[in-house]
C-alpha positions in Angstrom: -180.6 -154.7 -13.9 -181.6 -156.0 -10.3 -179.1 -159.2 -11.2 -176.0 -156.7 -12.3 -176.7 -154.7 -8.8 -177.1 -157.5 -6.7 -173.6 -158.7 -8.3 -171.9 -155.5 -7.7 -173.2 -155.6 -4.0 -171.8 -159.0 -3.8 -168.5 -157.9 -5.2 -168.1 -155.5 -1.9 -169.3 -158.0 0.6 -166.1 -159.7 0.2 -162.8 -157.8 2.1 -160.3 -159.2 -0.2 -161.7 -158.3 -3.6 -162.8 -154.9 -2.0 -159.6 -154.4 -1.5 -157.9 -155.2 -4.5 -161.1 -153.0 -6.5 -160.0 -149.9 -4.6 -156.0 -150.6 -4.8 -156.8 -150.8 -8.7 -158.6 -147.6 -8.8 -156.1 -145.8 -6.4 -153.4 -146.6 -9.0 -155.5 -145.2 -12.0 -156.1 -142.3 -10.2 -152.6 -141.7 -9.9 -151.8 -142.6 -13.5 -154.3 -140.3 -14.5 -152.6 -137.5 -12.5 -149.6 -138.2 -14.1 -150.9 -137.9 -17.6 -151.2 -134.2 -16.7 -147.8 -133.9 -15.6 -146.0 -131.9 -18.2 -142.7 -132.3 -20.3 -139.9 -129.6 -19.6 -139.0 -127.6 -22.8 -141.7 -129.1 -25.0 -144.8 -127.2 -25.7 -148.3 -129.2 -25.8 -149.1 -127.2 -28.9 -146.6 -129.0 -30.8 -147.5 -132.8 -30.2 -151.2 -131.6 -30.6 -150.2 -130.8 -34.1 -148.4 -133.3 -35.0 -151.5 -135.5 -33.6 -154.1 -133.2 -35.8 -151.9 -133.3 -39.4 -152.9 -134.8 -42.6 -156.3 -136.3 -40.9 -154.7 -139.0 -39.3 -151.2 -140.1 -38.7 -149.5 -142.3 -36.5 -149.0 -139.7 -33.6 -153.1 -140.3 -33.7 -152.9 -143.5 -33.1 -150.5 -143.1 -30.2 -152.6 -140.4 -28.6 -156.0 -142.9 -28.7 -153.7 -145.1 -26.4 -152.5 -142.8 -24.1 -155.8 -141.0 -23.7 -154.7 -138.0 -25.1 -151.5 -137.5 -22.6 -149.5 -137.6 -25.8 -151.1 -134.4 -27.3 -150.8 -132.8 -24.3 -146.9 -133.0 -23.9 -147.1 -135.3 -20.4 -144.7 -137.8 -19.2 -146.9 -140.0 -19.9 -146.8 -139.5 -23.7 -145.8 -142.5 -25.1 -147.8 -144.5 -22.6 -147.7 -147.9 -22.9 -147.3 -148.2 -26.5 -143.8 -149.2 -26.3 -144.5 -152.4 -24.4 -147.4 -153.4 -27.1 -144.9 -153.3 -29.7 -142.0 -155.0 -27.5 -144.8 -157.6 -26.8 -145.4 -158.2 -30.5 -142.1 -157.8 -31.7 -141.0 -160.8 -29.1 -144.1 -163.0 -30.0 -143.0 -163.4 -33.4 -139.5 -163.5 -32.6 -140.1 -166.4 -30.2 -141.4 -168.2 -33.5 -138.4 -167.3 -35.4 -135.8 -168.0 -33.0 -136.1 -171.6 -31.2 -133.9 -170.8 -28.6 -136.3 -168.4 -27.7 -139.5 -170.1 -28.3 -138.3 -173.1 -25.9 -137.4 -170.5 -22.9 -141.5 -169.5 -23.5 -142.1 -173.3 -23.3 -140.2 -173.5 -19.9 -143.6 -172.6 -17.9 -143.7 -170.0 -14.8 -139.8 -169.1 -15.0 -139.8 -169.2 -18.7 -142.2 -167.3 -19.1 -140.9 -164.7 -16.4 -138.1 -164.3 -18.0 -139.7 -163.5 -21.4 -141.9 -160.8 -19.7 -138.1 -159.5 -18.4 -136.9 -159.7 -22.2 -140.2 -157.3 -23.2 -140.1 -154.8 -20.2 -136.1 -154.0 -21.0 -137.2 -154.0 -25.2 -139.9 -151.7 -24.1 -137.4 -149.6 -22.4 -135.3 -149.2 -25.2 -138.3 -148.7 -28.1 -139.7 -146.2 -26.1 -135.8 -144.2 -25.6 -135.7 -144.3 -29.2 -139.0 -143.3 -30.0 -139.0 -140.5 -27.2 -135.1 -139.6 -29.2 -136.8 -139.7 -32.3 -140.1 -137.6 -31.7 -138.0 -135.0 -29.6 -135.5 -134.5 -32.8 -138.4 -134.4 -35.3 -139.9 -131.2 -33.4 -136.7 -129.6 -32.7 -137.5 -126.6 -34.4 -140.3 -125.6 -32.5 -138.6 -126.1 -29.0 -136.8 -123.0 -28.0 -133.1 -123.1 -27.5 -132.7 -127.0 -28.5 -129.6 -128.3 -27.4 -128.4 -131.8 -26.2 -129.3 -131.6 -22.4 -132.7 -129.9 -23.9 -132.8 -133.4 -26.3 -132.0 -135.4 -23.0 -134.2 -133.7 -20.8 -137.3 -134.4 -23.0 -136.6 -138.0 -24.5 -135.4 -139.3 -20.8 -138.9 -138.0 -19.7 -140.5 -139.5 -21.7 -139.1 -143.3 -21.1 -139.1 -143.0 -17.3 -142.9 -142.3 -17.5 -143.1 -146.0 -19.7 -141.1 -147.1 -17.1 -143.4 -146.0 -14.6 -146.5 -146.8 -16.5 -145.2 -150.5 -16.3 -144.5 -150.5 -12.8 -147.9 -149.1 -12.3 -149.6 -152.0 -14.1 -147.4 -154.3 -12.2 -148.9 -153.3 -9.0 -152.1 -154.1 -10.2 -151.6 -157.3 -11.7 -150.0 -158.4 -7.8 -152.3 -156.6 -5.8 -155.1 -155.4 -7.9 -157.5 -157.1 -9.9 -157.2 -158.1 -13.8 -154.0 -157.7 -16.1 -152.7 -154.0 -15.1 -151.3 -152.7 -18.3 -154.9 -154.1 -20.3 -156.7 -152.0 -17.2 -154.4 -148.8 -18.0 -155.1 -149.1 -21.9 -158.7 -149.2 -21.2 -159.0 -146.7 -19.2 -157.2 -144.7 -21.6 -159.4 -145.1 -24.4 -162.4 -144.4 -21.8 -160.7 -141.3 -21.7 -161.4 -140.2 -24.8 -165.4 -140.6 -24.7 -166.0 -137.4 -22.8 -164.3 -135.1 -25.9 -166.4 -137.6 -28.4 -169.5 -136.8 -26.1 -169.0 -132.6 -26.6 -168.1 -133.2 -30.0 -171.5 -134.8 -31.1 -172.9 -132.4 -28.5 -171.0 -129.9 -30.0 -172.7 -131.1 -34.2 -176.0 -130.7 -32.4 -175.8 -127.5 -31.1 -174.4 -125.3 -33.4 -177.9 -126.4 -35.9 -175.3 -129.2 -38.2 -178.7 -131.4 -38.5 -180.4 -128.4 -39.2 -183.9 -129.6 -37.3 -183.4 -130.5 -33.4 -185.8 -133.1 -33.7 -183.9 -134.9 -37.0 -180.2 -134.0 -35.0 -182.0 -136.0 -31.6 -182.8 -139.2 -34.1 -179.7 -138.9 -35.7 -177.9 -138.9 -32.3 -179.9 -141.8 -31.0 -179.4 -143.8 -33.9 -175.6 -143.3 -33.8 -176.0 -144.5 -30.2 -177.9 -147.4 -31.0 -175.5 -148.4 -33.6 -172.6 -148.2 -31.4 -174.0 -150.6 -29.2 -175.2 -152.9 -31.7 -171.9 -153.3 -32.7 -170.5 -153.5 -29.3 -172.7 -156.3 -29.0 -171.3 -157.8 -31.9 -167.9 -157.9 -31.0 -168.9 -159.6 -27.3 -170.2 -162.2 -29.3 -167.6 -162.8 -31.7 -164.9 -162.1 -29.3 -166.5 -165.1 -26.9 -167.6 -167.3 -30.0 -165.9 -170.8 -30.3 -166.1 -173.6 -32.7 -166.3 -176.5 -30.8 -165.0 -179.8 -32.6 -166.0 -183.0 -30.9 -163.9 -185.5 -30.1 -164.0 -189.3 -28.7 -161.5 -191.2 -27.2 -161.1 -194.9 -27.5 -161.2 -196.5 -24.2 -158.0 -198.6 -22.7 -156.9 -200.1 -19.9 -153.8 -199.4 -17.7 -153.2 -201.6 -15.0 -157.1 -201.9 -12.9 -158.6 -199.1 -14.4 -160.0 -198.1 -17.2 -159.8 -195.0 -19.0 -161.2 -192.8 -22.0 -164.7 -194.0 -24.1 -166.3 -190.2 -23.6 -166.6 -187.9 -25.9 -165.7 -184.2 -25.8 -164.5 -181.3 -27.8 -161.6 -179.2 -28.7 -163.1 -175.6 -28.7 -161.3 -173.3 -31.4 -162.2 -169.4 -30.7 -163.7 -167.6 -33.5 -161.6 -164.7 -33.5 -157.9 -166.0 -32.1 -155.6 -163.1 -33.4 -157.7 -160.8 -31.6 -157.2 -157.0 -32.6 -153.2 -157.4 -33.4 -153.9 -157.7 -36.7 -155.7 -153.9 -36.4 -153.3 -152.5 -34.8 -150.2 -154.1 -37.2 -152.6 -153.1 -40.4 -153.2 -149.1 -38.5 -149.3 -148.9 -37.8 -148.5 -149.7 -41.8 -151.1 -148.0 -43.6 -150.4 -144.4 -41.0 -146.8 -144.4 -41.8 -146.8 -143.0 -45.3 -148.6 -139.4 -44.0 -146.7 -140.0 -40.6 -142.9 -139.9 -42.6 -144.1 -137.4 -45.2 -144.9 -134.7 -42.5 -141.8 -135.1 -40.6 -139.4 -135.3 -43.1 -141.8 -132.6 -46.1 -143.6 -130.8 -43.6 -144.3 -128.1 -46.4 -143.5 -129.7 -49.8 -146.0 -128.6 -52.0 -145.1 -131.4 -54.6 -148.7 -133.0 -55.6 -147.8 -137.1 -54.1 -146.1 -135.4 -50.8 -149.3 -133.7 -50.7 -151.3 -136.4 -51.4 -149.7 -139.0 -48.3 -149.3 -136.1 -46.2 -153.3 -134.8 -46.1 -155.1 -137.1 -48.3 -154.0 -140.4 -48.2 -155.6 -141.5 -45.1 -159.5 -141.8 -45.1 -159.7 -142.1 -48.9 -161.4 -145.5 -50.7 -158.2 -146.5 -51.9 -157.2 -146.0 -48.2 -160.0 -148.0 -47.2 -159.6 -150.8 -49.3 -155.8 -151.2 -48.7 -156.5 -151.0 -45.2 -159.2 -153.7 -45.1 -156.9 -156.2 -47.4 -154.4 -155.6 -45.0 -156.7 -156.4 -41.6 -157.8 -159.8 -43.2 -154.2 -160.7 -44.3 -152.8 -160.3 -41.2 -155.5 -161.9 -39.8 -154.6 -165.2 -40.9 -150.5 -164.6 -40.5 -151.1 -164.2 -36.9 -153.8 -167.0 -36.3 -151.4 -169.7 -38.6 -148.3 -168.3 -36.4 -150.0 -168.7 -32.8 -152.2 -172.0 -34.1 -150.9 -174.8 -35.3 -153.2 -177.9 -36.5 -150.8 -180.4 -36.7 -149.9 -180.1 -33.2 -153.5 -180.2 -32.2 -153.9 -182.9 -34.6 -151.3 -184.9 -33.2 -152.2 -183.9 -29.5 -155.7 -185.2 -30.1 -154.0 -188.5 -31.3 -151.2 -189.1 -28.7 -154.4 -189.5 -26.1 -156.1 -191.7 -27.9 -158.7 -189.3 -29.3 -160.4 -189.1 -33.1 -162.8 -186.8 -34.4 -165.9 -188.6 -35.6 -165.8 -189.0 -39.3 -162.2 -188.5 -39.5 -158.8 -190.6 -39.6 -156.3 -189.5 -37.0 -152.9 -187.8 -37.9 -152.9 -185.9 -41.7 -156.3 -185.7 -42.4 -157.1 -184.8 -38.7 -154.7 -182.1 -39.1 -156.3 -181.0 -42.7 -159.9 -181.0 -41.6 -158.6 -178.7 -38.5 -157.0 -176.3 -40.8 -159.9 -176.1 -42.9 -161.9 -175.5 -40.2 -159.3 -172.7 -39.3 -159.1 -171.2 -42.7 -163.1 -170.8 -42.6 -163.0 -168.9 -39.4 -160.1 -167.0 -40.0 -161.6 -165.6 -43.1 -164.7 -164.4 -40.7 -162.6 -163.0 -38.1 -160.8 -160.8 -40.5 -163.4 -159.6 -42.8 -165.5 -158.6 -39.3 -162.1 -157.0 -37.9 -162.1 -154.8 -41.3 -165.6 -154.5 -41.0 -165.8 -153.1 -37.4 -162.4 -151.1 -37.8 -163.9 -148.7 -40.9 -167.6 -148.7 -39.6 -166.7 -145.2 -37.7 -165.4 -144.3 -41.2 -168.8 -145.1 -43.4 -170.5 -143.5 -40.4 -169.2 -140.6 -40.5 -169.0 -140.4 -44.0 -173.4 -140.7 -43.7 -174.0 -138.6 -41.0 -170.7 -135.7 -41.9 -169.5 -136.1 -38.3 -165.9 -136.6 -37.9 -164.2 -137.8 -34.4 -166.6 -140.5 -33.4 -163.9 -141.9 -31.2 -164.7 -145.6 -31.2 -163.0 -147.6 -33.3 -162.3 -151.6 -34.2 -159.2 -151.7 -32.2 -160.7 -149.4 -29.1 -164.2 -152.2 -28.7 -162.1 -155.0 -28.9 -159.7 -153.9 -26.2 -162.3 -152.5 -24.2 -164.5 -155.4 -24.8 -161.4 -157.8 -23.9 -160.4 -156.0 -20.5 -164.2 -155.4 -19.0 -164.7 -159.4 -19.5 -161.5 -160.5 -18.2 -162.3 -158.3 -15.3 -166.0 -159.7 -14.7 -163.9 -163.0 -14.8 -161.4 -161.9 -12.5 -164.2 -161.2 -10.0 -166.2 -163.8 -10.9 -164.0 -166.4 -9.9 -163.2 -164.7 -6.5 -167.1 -164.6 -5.5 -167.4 -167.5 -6.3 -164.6 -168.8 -4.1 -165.9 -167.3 -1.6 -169.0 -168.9 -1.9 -171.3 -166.6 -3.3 -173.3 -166.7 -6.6 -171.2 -165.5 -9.9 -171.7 -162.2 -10.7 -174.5 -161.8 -13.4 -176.5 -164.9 -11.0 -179.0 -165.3 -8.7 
């Protein structure tokens, strides 16, 4: 504790990351006010429903990003979701398309033009999206007409719009990756209503002795950190493969004869694969309440309020986490190109012939890891699930894809101000 106080002490020692600290929270502040900005013509009671039906549905997942802004019919509504999915979309298609995948090749400019190709996709999924939820509660908005349509879906994409300028501004002047810093703060968001709701079990005599409710409280705590602690560690885990290089001459000098490694991380597909499996297996209930809202035919009943939390859910869910898993990690990594890096410098790993079998014993290293990642991603996503299913409470906020985000941005920003002390000649942040 004295080390984590001394570090933040240091942090404000130093003008120029004082600076950028309070620029980034200045710019969340405002954020925040605008997530309380309301929509004309659409009523907050609507999009809270929509959020609450059938036990889950994709509006839910939305409103976890924005930090409830989309239940509360903001401008902020669709929050940065758009840009996620424009980011993913134009991943893959930069492995489909090679015209494409050479322009993210191309380095700083390449790359910038890329992040141009996103921001104007993101635009235009979140003026469809906006189109499409404003049609689908039409009926509920009073005297619904085109300017009434245009009114509410145009909202909607200039507060994306905005949101991406926002994180912008901290990215240049702030500190950390802006739109990570405005998705974790909106997930924060959420803890307070998760807080009163537990709060809320406890009170009103749910664990029937205060002394068993307390334990029971203090155990879900403990358990929420434990696994918080678990994702820190797999999210930073590597698997280090060592490597020699032969030693040659060019010219005078002589070069190579060490021996290093090639780390591999643990987890590379991060928590995309959650959040593709979570967008699938919520559409079902999602489609099924806009299109039947009040079918009484027993399978729209079914997908529209018991499909989602169920063991076939569960199952289907978790099969689709680890699949995922390993279509992302084979489409970002490839071993052969490592495999043929490693042997273009001259390097082997111990024990193995450069080129094919390189390449093999790298994707068997791969497969082994990517089947750990993905059966601790589906592990970690449906814990809050079997918790709640022991302890009867529902709504205990945190799930696989909100720690891993939140895990991701708070290190990257310990990083981010890490490196700067130490610049500056201080001692890192967590040091002496």
């Amino acid at each position: 504790m004295k080390k984590i106080l001394s570090g933040i002490a240091n942090i404000f020692k130093i003008p120029e990351l004082r600076k950028k600290i309070l620029f980034t929270a200045l710019i969340l502040v405002v954020y925040r006010i605008g997530c309380q900005i309301p929509i004309p013509f659409l009523n907050k009671t609507v999009l809270a429903s929509l959020v609450a039906q059938g036990g889950g549905s994709l509006f839910g997942l939305v409103d976890v990003f924005t930090g409830g802004a989309f239940s509360n019919a903001t401008i902020f509504a669709l929050s940065i979701s758009p840009y996620i999915n424009a980011s993913i979309i134009v991943q893959l298609l930069c492995i489909v398309f090679d015209s494409l995948g050479k322009l993210s090749k191309e380095g700083e400019e390449g790359r910038k033009k890329i992040d141009r190709i996103t921001r104007y996709s993101a635009v235009g999924l979140a003026l469809v999206e906006a189109i499409g939820i404003t049609w689908g509660v039409r009926g509920y908005i009073n005297n619904f007409n085109i300017f009434v349509l245009a009114v509410v879906a145009l909202s909607m994409t200039a507060g994306t719009a905005i949101i991406m300028w926002l994180g912008d501004l901290i990215t240049e002047r702030g500190i950390s990756n802006g739109i990570s810093l405005i998705i974790f703060v909106n997930i924060i968001s959420r803890g307070p209503a998760a807080v009163s709701n537990i709060i809320g079990y406890y009170s009103n005599g749910y664990f029937g002795n205060k002394v068993v409710g307390l334990l029971v409280i203090a155990a879900i705590v403990l358990v929420f950190l434990a696994v918080i602690g678990c994702v820190v560690w797999v999210n930073e885990a590597e698997r280090r493969l060592p490597v020699k290089y032969a030693k040659r001459v060019v010219g005078s000098k002589m070069y190579g004869g060490q021996a290093t490694y090639v780390p591999i991380k643990v987890c590379w597909a991060g928590v995309i694969p959650i959040i593709f499996a979570m967008s699938i297996m919520v559409l079902p209930s999602t489609i099924v309440s806009f299109i039947w809202p009040s079918s009484t035919n027993a399978f729209v009943v079914f997908l529209r309020e018991q499909w989602t939390g169920g063991w076939l859910y569960n199952i289907i869910y978790a099969a689709m986490i680890v699949g995922f898993t390993f279509f992302y990690t084979y489409v970002q990594f490839n071993p052969v190109d490592l495999a043929n890096n490693i042997q273009s410098n001259g390097g082997f790993i111990p024990g193995i012939r450069p080129g094919r079998e390189t390449a093999s014993y790298i994707k068997k290293v791969l497969h082994r890891l990517t089947w750990f990642s993905g059966l601790f991603l589906a592990a970690v996503q449906l814990f809050p699930a079997l918790l709640g299913t022991i302890t009867g409470i529902n709504g205990l906020w945190l799930g696989g894809s909100s720690v891993f985000i939140m895990v991701g941005v708070a290190l990257e920003v310990v990083r981010s101000a890490e490196s700067m002390m130490i610049m500056r000649h201080h001692s890192g942040f967590l040091e002496d």
